[in-house]
C-alpha positions in Angstrom: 62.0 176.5 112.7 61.8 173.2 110.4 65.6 172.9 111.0 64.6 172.9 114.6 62.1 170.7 114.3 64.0 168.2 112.3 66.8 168.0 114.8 64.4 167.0 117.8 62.7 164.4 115.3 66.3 163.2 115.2 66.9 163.0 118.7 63.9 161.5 119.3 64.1 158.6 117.3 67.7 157.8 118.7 66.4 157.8 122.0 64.0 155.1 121.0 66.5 153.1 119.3 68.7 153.4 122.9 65.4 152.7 124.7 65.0 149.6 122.5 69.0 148.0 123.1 68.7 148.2 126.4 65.4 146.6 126.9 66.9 144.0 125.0 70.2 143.6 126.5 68.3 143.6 130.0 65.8 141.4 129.0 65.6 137.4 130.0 67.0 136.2 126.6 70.3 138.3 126.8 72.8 137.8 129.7 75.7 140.2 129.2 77.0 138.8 125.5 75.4 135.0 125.2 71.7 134.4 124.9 70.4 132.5 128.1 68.5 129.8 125.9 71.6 128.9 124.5 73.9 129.2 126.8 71.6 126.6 128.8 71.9 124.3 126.0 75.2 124.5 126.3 75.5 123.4 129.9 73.3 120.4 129.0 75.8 119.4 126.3 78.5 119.5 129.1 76.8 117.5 131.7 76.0 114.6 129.1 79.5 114.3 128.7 81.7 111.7 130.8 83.7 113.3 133.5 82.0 116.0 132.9 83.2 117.9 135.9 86.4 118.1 134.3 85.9 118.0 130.5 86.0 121.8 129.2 87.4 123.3 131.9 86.5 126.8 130.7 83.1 126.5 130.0 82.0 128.5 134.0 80.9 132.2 133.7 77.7 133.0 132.3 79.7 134.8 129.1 79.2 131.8 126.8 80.8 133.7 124.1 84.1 133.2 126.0 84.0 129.2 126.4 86.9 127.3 124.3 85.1 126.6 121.2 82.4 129.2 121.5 82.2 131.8 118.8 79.1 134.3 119.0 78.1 136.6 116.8 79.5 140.3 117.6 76.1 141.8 117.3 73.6 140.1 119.0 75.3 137.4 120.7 74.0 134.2 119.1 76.2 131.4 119.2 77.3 130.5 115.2 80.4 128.5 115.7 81.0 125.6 118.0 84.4 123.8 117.4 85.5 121.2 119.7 88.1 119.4 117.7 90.5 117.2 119.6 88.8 118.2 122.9 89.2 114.8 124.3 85.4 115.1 125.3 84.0 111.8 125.8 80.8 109.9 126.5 77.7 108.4 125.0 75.3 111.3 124.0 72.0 112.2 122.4 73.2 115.4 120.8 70.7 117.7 120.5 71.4 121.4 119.6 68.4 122.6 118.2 68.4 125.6 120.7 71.7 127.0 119.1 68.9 128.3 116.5 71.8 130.5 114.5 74.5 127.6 115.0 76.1 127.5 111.5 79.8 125.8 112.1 79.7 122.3 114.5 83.0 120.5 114.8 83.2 117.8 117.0 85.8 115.8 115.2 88.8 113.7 116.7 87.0 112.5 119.5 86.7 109.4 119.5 85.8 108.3 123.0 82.7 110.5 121.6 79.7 108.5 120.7 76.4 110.2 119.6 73.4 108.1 119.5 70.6 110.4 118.3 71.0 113.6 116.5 68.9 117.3 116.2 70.4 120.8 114.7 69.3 123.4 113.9 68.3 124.2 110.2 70.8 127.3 110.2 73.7 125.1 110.1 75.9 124.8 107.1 79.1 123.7 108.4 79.1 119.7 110.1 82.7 117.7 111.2 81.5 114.7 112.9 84.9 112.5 111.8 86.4 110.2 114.1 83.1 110.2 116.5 81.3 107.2 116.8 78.0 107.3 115.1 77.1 103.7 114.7 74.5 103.3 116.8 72.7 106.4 115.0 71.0 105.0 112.7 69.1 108.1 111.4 72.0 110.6 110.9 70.7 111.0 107.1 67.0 112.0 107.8 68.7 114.6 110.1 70.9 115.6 107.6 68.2 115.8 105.4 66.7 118.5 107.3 69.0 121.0 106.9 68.4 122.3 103.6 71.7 125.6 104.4 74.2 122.4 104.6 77.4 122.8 102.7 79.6 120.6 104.1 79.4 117.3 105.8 82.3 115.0 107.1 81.4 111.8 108.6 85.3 110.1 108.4 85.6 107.1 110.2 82.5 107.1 112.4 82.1 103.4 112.1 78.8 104.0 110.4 77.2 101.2 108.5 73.6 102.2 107.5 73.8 104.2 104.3 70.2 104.8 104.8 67.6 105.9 102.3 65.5 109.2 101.4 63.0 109.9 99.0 63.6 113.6 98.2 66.6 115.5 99.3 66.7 118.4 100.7 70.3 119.2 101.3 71.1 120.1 98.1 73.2 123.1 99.1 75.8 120.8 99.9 79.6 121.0 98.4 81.5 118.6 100.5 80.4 115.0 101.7 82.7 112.9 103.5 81.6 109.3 103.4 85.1 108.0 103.9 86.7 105.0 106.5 83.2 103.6 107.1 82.0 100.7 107.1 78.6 101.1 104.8 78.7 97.2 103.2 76.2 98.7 101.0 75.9 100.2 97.1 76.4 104.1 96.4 73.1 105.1 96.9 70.6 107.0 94.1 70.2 109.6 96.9 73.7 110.8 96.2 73.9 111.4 92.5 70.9 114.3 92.9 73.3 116.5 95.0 74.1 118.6 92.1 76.5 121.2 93.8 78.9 118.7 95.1 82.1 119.9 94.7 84.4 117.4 96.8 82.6 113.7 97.2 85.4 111.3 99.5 83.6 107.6 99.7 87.4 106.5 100.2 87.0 102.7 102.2 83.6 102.9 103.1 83.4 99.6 102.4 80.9 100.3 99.6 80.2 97.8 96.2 78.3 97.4 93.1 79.1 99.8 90.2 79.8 103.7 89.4 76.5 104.7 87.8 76.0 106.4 84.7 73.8 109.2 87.0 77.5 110.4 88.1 77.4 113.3 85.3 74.6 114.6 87.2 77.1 116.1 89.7 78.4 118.8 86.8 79.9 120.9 89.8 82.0 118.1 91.2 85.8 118.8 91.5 87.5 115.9 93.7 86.1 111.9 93.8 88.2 110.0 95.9 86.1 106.3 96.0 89.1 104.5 96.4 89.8 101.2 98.5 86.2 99.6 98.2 84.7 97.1 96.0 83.3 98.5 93.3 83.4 97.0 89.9 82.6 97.0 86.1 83.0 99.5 83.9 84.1 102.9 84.9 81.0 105.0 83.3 81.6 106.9 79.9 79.4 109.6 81.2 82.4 110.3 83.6 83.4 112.1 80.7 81.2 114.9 81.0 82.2 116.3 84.2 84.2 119.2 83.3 85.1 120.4 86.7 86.7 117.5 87.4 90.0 117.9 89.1 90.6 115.1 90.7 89.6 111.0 90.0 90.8 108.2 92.8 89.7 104.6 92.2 92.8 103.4 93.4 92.5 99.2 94.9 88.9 98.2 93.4 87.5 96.1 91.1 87.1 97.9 87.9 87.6 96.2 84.9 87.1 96.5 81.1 88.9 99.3 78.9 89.0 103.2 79.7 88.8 104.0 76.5 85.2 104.7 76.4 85.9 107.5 79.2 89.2 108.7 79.1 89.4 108.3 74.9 86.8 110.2 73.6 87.6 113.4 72.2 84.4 114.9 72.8 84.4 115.0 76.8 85.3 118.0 78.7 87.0 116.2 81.6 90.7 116.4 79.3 90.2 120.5 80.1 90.0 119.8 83.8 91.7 116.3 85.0 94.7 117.0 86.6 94.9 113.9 88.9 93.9 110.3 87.8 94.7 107.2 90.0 93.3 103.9 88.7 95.8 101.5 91.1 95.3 98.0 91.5 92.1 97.3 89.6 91.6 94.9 86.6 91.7 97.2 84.1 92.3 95.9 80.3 93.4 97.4 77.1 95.4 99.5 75.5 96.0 103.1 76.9 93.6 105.3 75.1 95.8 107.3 72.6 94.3 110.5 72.7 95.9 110.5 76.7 98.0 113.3 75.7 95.4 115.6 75.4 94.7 115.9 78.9 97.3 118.8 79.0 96.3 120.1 83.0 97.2 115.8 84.0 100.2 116.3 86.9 99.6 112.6 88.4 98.6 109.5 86.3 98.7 105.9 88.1 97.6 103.2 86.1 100.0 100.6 87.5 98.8 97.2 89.0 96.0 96.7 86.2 96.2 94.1 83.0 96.4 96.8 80.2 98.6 95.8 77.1 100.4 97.0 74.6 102.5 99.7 73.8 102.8 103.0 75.7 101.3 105.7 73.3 103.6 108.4 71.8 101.2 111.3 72.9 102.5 110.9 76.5 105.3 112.7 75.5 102.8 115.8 75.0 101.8 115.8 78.8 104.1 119.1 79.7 102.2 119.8 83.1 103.1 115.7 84.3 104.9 115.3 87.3 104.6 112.1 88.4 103.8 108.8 85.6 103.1 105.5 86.7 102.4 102.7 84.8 103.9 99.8 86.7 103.1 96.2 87.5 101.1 96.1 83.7 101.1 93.5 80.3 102.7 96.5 78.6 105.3 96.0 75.6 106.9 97.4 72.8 109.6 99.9 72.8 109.9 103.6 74.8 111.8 105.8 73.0 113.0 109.6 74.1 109.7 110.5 72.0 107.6 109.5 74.8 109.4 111.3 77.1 110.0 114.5 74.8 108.4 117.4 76.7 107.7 116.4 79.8 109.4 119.6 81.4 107.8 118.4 85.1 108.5 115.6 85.4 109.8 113.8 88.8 108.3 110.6 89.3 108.5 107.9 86.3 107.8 104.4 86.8 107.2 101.8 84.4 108.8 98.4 86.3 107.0 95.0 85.9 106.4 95.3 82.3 108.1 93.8 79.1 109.2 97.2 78.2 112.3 98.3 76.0 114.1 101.3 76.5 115.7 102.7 73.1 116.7 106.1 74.3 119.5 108.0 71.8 122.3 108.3 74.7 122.8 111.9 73.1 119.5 113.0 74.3 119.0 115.4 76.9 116.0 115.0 78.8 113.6 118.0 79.7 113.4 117.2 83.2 115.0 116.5 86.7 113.9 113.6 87.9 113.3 112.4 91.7 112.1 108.7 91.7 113.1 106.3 88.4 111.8 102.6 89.0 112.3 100.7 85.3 112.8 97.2 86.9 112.2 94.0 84.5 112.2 96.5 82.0 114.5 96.3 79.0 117.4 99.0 79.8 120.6 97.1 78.6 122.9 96.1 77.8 124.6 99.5 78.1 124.3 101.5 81.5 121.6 104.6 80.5 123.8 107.6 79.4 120.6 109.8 79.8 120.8 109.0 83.7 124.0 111.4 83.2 122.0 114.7 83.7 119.7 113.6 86.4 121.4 115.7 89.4 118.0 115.0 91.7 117.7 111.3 91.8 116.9 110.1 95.0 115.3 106.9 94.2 116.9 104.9 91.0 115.8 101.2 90.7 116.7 99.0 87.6 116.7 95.7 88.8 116.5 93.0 85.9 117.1 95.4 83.4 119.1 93.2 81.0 122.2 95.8 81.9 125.1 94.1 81.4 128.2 97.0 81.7 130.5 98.9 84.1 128.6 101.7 86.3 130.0 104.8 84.7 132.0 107.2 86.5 129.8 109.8 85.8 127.6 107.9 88.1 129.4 109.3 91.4 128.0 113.0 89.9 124.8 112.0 90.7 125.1 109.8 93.6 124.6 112.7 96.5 121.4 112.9 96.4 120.7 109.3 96.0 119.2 107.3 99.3 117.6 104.4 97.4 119.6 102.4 94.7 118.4 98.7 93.0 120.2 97.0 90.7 120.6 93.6 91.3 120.0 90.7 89.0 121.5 92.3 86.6 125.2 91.3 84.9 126.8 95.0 86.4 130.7 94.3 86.0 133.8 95.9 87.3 134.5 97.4 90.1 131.7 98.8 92.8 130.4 102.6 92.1 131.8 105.2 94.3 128.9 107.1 96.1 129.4 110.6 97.2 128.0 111.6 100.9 124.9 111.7 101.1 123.4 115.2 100.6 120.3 115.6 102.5 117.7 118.2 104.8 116.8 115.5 106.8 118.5 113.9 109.5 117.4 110.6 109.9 117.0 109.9 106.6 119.4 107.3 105.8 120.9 105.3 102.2 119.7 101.8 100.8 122.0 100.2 98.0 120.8 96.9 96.7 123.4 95.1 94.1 122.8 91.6 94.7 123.5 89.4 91.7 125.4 90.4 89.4 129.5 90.3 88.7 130.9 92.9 90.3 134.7 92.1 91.5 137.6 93.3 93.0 138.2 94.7 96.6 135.6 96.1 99.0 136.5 99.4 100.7 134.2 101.4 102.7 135.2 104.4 100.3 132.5 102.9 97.9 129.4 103.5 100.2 127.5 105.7 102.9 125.1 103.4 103.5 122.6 101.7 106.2 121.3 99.0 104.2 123.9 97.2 101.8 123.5 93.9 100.2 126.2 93.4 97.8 125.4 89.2 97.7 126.0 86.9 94.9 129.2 88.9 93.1 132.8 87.9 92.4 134.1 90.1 95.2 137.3 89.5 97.1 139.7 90.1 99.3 138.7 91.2 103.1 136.5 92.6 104.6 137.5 96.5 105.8 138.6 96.8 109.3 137.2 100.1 109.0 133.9 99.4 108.4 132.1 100.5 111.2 133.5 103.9 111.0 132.5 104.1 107.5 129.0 103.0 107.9 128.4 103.7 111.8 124.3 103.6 111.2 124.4 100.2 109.0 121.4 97.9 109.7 121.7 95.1 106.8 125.1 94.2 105.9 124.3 91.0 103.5 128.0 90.2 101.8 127.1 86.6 101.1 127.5 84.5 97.9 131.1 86.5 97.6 134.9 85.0 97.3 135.7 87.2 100.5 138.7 86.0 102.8 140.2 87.1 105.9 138.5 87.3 109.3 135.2 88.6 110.7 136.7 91.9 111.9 135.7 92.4 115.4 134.8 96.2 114.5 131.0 95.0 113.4 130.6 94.8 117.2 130.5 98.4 117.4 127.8 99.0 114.9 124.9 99.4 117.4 122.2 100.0 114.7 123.0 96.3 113.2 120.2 94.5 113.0 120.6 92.0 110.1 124.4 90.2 109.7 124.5 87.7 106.8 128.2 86.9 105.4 127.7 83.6 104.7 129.3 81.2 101.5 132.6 82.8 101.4 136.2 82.4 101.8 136.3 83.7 105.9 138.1 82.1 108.8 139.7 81.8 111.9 137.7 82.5 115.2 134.3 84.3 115.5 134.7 87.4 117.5 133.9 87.3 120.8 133.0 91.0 121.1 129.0 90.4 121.1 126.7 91.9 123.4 126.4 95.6 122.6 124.0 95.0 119.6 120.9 95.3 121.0 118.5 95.0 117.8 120.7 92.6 115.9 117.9 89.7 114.6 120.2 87.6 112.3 123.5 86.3 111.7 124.4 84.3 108.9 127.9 83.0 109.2 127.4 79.8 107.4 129.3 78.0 104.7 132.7 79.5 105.7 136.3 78.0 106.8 135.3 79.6 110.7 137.1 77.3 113.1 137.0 77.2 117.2 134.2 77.8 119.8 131.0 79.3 120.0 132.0 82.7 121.7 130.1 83.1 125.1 129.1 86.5 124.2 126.7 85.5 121.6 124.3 84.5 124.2 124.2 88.2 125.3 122.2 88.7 121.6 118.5 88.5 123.5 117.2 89.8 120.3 118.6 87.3 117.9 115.8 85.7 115.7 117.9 83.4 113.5 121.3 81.9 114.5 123.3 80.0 111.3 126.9 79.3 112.0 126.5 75.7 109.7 129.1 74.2 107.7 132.1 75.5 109.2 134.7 73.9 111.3 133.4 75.1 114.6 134.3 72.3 117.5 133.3 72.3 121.4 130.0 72.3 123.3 127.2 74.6 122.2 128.0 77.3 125.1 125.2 77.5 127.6 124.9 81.3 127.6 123.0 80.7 124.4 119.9 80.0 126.5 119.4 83.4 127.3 118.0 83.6 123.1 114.3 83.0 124.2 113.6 84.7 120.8 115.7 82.5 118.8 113.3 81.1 116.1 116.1 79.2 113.9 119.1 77.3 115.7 121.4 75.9 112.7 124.7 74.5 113.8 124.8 71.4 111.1 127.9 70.2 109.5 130.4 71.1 112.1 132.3 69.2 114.3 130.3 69.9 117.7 130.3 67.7 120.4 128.6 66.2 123.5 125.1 65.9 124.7 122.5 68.3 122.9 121.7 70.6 126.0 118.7 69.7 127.5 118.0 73.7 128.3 117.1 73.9 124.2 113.8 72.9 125.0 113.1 74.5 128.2 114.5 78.4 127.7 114.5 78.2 123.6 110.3 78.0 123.1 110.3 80.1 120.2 112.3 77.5 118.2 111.1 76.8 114.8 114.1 75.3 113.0 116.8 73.0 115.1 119.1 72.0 113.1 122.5 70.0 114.8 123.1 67.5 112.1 126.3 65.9 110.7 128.6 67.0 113.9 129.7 64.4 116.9 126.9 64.8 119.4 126.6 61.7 121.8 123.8 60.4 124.4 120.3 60.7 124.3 117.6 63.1 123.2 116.9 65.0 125.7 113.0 64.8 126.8 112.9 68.7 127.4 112.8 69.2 123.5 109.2 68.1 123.7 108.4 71.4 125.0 109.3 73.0 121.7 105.1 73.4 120.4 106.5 76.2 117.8 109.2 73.7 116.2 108.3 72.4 112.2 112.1 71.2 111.6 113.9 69.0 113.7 117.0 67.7 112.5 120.1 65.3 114.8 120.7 63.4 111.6 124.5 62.2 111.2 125.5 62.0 114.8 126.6 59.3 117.3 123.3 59.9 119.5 121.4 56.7 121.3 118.7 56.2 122.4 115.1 55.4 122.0 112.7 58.1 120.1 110.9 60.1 123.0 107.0 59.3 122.4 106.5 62.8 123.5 107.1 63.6 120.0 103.8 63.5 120.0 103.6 67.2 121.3 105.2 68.9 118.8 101.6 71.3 118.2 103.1 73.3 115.5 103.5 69.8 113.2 100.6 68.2 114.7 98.2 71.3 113.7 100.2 71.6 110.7 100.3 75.4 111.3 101.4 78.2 109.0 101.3 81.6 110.9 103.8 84.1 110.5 106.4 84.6 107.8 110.3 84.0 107.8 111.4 86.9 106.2 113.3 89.4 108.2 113.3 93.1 107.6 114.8 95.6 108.9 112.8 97.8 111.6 113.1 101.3 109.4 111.3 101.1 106.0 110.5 104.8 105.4 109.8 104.7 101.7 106.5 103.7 100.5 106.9 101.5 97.1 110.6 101.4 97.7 111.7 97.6 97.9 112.1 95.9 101.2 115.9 94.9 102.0 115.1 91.8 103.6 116.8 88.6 104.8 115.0 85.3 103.8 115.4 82.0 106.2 116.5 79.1 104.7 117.0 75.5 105.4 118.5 72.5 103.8 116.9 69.3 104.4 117.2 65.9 102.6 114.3 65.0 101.0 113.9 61.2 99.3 117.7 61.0 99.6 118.3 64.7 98.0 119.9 67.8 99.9 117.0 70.7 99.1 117.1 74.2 100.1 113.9 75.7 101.2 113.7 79.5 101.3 110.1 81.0 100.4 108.2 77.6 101.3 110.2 76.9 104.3 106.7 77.9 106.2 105.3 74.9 104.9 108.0 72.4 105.5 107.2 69.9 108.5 109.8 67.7 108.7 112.1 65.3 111.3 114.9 63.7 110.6 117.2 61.6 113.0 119.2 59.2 110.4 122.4 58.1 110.9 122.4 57.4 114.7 122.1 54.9 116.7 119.1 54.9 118.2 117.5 51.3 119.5 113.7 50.3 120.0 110.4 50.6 118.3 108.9 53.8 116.5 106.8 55.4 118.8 103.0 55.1 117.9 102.6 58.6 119.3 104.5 60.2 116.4 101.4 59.2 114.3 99.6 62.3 115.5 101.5 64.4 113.6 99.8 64.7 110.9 101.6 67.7 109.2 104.4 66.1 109.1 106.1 65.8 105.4 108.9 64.6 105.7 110.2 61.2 108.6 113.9 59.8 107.8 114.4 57.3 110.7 117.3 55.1 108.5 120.6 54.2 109.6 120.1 53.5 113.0 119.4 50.5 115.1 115.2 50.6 115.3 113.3 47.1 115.6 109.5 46.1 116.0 106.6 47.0 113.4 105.9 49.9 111.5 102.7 51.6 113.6 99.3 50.1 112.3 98.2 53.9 112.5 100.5 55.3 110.4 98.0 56.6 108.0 97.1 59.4 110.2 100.6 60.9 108.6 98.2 62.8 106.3 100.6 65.1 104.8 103.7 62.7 104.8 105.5 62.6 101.4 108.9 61.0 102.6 109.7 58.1 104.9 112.7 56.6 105.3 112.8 53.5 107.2 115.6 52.0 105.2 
C-alpha cells in the first residue's frame, strides 16, 4: 500500500510540473522559444536603424532565438547574447535595451556608420564591445556604465569619445578589461579608474590623454596588460609600478616620460621582475643609466628602450635574460664596449638592435653565440675594422644592417652561407673593399616578399655581374666599380624597383634591356664613365618616377619615347653631350616636378608648351646649352616652380613682368618633400631606399649643390644672355625669392625703388 501510495504522489506531482511548462510556454510572455517582451525590443532596435528595411535581413519570424546575432538561453528562452559585429548596421540611435533583462554579451563593434546617442542596459550584462561606433555625442556612457555592477569587460576603441567623465563611487568593480583606446579624451587619467581593483587588461593606447601615471596605479594588484602608449603623459614613471606583481605586460611607447627607471625597474624588492615579460618605453625622454639589476627580470621576452637619452654603458646582467627574444636599445647616448658577455645566454634571442649609439663591439671572433638570430641593426655602432666572424653562424638573418660601423674589410665568403634568407642588407658608409658579396637566392614562404641591398659608400671595385644579387632594390652608389653594366640585367633582377649605380667608374652604354624591367620605378646612374645614345626603348615602364642620367659622356637626342614616361617625377639628363631640340613628346610629363637638361649642348627656342602642359614643374633647369629667342610668356603659368634657371644661353629678350606669378616663390611655400621612395616599403623600422633631388645652382658666384634643403631654395637665374630692357618692378613681389643673378646680359634703367619687398633675397647679381 505505501509503495502504492508513493507512486501516485509521484505522478502527481509530475503532472503539476507538466501543468506548470505549458501554462508557461502558452502564456503571453513566451512565443514558441523567444520571450515576446524581448523580442519586441528587438524589433524596435531594428527600426531605429537606417535602411532598416534592409539591414538584418533575418531578423522576420517570431523565433527571435534564430535572428543572426541572437543567442537565447536553451532553457527558458531569454535572450543572453547579442553580437552584431561587422553588421554594417547604421544609423543615429538611442540604444536602449533594458528589456533584454538577462542580456549578458552586447557586441556592436565595427560599425561605424553606427552612432549611439544615449545609452540603457540591463544590469545583467557583463560583456560590452562598443569599438569603432560613434559615441561622441553620448556624453553619459560612464554613469551607464556605472550601473552595471556584473560588468567584466568593456571596449570602447575608437568611438571618438572625448568626455572622460566623472563618478563619485564606482560600481563596476567587477570589471577585468577596459578599453579606453583611439579616443580622443584631451583629459588626465581619471581617479575613478585606479579603484577598479580587478582590472586585468587596462588599453588607454592614443586616447589622447596627459598629466602623469599616479602613484594610486599599485592599487590595480590584479592588472596583467597596460598598454598607455601614444599619448602625452609625462614625469616620472611611478616607483609604486613596482608592486604589481601580475604584471605581464608595460607599453608606454611615444610619450613624454622622463627621469631615470631606476626607481621602478631597479629595485630589488618589487615583484614585477617575477612577472614582466614585455616592457616597451619607445620614444620618451627617458635618462640614465639602465638599472643594473635588469637581468633579474628572467620571464622579459621584449625590452624597447630605444629612442630615449639614457647613457652609459649596457649592463653585463643582460646577458642573464635567457627567456629574451627581441632587445632594443636603439637611437640612445649609450657607450662603452659590448662584449660576447652581454650576449652570453641569451638562447632566444631573434631581434637585437642597438644602432644610433656610440657603441663598441669587442666580440672574441671564436665565439659561438647561443642563438639564431632574425633582425641585427648595429648601425653607427663600432663593429670594425674587421667584418664580424660571429655573423658566421647566423643561418636566420633576414634583416642585417651595419651602416657606419667603422668596418673597413672584404665581405667574407662565408657571407654567401648565410645570405638565403637575407631580404634586407645595410652597409653603406662604411670602407667595405673588394669585390661585391655573392647572394644566394632568396629563400622564402612568401611570394611577394622581395630583397633590399644597400652598399652605398664604400670602396667596393671590380666588375658588376648580376650573379652578385637577387634583388628589387639595389643601391650600390659611391664605389670604385667598373666596367659595364650587364646586358643581362633585367633577367637577373626582373622585379627591380631602385637601381641607384651612381658615383661609380662604370663605362659602356645604357643597355636597352632596363626597358623591360616593368617594376622600375627609380633609375639613377648618374657620374660615371657611360656613353653613346640613350635608348630609345621607353614607354613600357609604367611606374618609373626618376631617372638620373646626369654627369655622363651620353651624346645625341632626347629619344621620343621618353615622353611616353607619364609617371616620371624627376627628369636629369645634365652635363652630358646631348644636342637637338627638347622633343615635344615630353609634354605629355604633366607629373614632371624637376626638368634638368643644364650643361649640354641643346638648342633652339625653349618650348613654349613647358609652361602650359608641365604645371607640376618645380625645378627647370636649361642652363649653359645654345638656346636662342625669347622667354616664352607661357612659363608664367608655372605657380609650383621655386628654381628657374636659362643662365649661359644666347636667349634675348626682355624679362616677362609676369614673373610676377610665380605663387610658389611669391608665397614662399614649402609643402611636400623631394625625396622619392619607392611605392613597396613592407618592413617597419627597415631603412627607406630612397632617391633624394638635387640641384646645383650658383650662389654669390659659387656652384652649390642642394639636396636636403632644396625645399627651401627660391631662386632665378638668367645670367649670361642677352636680354635688353629694364627689370621688371613686378618681380619685386616675390618675396621668397633667395637668390636673383640677372649679370651678363644687356639690362638698362634703375634698379626697382621697391626692391625691399625681396624679403628673403640673400643674392643679387646685377653685375
Amino acid at each position: 500500500m505505501g509503495t502504492s501510495t508513493a507512486s501516485i504522489v509521484e505522478i502527481l506531482a509530475l503532472l503539476i510540473l507538466l501543468q506548470s511548462v505549458s501554462s508557461f510556454c502558452n502564456g503571453d510572455n513566451f512565443n514558441g522559444s523567444c520571450i515576446k517582451t524581448e523580442r519586441e525590443a528587438l524589433v524596435k532596435f531594428k527600426s531605429s536603424l537606417v535602411d532598416n528595411s534592409n539591414s538584418l535581413p533575418s531578423w522576420v519570424g517570431d523565433d527571435c532565438c534564430r535572428w543572426h546575432g541572437v543567442n537565447c538561453d536553451d532553457i527558458n528562452g531569454h535572450v543572453v547574447k547579442l553580437v552584431l559585429s561587422r553588421a554594417s548596421i547604421m544609423g543615429n540611435i538611442s540604444l536602449h535595451l533594458g528589456n533584454l533583462s538577462n542580456l549578458q554579451n552586447l557586441d556592436l563593434s565595427w560599425n561605424p556608420s553606427l552612432a549611439i546617442h544615449s545609452l540603457h542596459f540591463p544590469s545583467s550584462l557583463k560583456y560590452l564591445n562598443l569599438s569603432f561606433v560613434l559615441l561622441d555625442k553620448c556624453d553619459n556612457w560612464l554613469q551607464t556604465i556605472n550601473m552595471l555592477p556584473s560588468l567584466l569587460e568593456l571596449e570602447l576603441w575608437n568611438c571618438e569619445l572625448s568626455i572622460i567623465g566623472d563618478v563619485s563611487h564606482v560600481n563596476f568593480t567587477s570589471l577585468e578589461v577596459l578599453d579606453l583606446g583611439l579616443n580622443n579624451f584631451h583629459s588626465t587619467i581619471p581617479s575613478w579608474l585606479y579603484n577598479i581593483t580587478n582590472l586585468r587588461h587596462l588599453d588607454l593606447y592614443s586616447g589622447a590623454f596627459r598629466g602623469s601615471l599616479a602613484t594610486d596605479i599599485s592599487n590595480l594588484k590584479s592588472l596583467a596588460s597596460l598598454s598607455a602608449g601614444f599619448n602625452s603623459l609625462e614625469g616620472n614613471i611611478p616607483n609604486t609600478l613596482n608592486r604589481l606583481c601580475n604584471l605581464i605586460e608595460l607599453d608606454l611607447d611615444y610619450n613624454k616620460f622622463s627621469g631615470e627607471i631606476s626607481g621602478t625597474f631597479g629595485n630589488s624588492s618589487g615583484c614585477i621582475k617575477n612577472s614582466l615579460e614585455n616592457l616597451y618605453l619607445l620614444n620618451n625622454s627617458f635618462s640614465g643609466s639602465i638599472p643594473d639589476n635588469l637581468g633579474q627580470f628572467k620571464r622579459l621576452k621584449f625590452l624597447s628602450l630605444s629612442k630615449n637619452s639614457f647613457w652609459g654603458s649596457i649592463p653585463v646582467s643582460i646577458g642573464q635574460l635567457y627567456n629574451l627574444e627581441t632587445l632594443n636599445f636603439s637611437k640612445n647616448s649609450l657607450h662603452g664596449k659590448v662584449s660576447e658577455l652581454h650576449l652570453l645566454n641569451l638562447r632566444s634571442l631573434i631581434g637585437l638592435s642597438m644602432d644610433g649609439n656610440s657603441l663598441v663591439f669587442d666580440i672574441d671572433p671564436e665565439w659561438i653565440p647561443p642563438f639564431q638570430l632574425s633582425s641585427i641593426d648595429l648601425s653607427s655602432c663600432e663593429e670594425g675594422p674587421s667584418f664580424p666572424q660571429w655573423l658566421k653562424t647566423q643561418k636566420s638573418i633576414r634583416f642585417l644592417e651595419m651602416s657606419n660601423a667603422s668596418i673597413s674589410d672584404n665581405i667574407p665568403d662565408w657571407f654567401e652561407n648565410i645570405s638565403s634568407n637575407i631580404v634586407g642588407l645595410v652597409l653603406s658608409y662604411n670602407q667595405l673593399f673588394g669585390t661585391l658579396p655573392t647572394f644566394r637566392k632568396l629563400n622564402t614562404p612568401y611570394p611577394n616578399e622581395y630583397r633590399i641591398i644597400l652598399l652605398k659608400s664604400n670602396q667596393f671595385d671590380g666588375f658588376l655581374t648580376c650573379s652578385h644579387f637577387d634583388a628589387t632594390i639595389l643601391d650600390i652608389s659611391n664605389n670604385l666599380l667598373h666596367g659595364q653594366i650587364p646586358q643581362n640585367l633585367s633577367e637577373m633582377m626582373p622585379r627591380l624597383r631602385l637601381l641607384s649605380l651612381s658615383n661609380n667608374y662604370l663605362n659602356g652604354t645604357v643597355p636597352a634591356t632596363l626597358c623591360r624591367i616593368e617594376s622600375l620605378q627609380i633609375l639613377d646612374l648618374s657620374n660615371n664613365h657611360l656613353s653613346g645614345r640613350i635608348p630609345s626603348c621607353w614607354g613600357n615602364l609604367p611606374s618609373l618616377t626618376v631617372i638620373d642620367f646626369s654627369s655622363n659622356m651620353l651624346s645625341g637626342d632626347v629619344p621620343m619615347s621618353l615622353g611616353s614616361q607619364e609617371s616620371l617625377v624627376s627628369l636629369h639628363l645634365q652635363n652630358n653631350t646631348l644636342q637637338g631640340k627638347i622633343p615635344m613628346s615630353l609634354r605629355n610629363l604633366e607629373s614632371l616636378e624637376t626638368l634638368d637638361l643644364s650643361m649640354n649642348s641643346f638648342d633652339g627656342f625653349i618650348p613654349w608648351w613647358i609652361g602650359e602642359s608641365l604645371s607640376s614643374l618645380k625645378v627647370l633647369s636649361v642652363h649653359s646649352n645654345k638656346f636662342e629667342g625669347e622667354i616664352p610668356l607661357q612659363l608664367c603659368y608655372l605657380a609650383s616652380l621655386r628654381i628657374l634657371n636659362l643662365a649661359n644661353n644666347v636667349m634675348t629678350g626682355t624679362i616677362p613682368n609676369c614673373f610676377g606669378n610665380f605663387t610658389a616663390i611669391a608665397m614662399h611655400e614649402q609643402k611636400g618633400h623631394w625625396d622619392y621612395y619607392t611605392t613597396a616599403e613592407p618592413y617597419v623600422g627597415f631603412v627607406r631606399a630612397s632617391y633624394g633631388e638635387n640641384v646645383q645652382v650658383y650662389v654669390k658666384g659659387i656652384e652649390l649643390e642642394y639636396t636636403r634643403t632644396l625645399l627651401f631654395l627660391y631662386s632665378i637665374d638668367l645670367s649670361g644672355n642677352n636680354f635688353v630692357g629694364e627689370i621688371p618692378q613686378e618681380l619685386m613681389n616675390l618675396s621668397g625669392l633667395q637668390n636673383l643673378n640677372l649679370s651678363t646680359n644687356k639690362l638698362d634703367g634703375h634698379i626697382p625703388r621697391n626692391i625691399g619687398k625681396l624679403s628673403s633675397l640673400e643674392s643679387l647679381d646685377l653685375s
